[in-house]
C-alpha positions in Angstrom: 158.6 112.5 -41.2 158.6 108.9 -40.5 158.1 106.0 -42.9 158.4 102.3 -43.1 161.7 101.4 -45.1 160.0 99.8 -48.1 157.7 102.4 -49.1 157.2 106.0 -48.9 153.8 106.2 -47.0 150.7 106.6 -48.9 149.4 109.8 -46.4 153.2 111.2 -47.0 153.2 110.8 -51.0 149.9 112.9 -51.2 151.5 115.5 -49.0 154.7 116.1 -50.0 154.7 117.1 -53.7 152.4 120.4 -52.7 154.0 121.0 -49.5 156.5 123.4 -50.6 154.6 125.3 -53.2 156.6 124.2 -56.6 159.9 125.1 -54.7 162.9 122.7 -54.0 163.2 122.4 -50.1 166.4 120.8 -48.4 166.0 117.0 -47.0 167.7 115.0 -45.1 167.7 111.3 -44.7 168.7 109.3 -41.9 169.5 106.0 -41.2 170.8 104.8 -44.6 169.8 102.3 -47.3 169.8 99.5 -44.3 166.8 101.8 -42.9 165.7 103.3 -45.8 165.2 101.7 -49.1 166.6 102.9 -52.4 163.0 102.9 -53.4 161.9 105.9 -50.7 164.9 107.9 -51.1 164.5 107.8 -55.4 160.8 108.6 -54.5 161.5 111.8 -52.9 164.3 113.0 -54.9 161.9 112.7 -58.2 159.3 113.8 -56.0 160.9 117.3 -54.1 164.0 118.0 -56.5 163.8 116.5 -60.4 
């Protein structure tokens, strides 16, 4: 998936938490926090893993 580095993408955010039907899948994240922001990468861990 690709998203600008301030925000998780609106179209992503409604996809993502039903994607993987209530189970935890692996993620990756490339580029680091000078591509992607703290923000995004807090987003998707409370998002896919919490």
């Amino acid at each position: 998936m690709l998203t600008a580095p301030g925000a998780l993408s609106p179209v992503w955010a409604n996809y993502l938490p039903g994607a993987y039907g209530g189970g935890s899948p692996d993620i990756q994240l490339f580029g680091g926090s000078n591509v992607l922001s703290d923000n995004i990468m807090n987003t998707l861990k409370e998002m896919l893993i919490d």
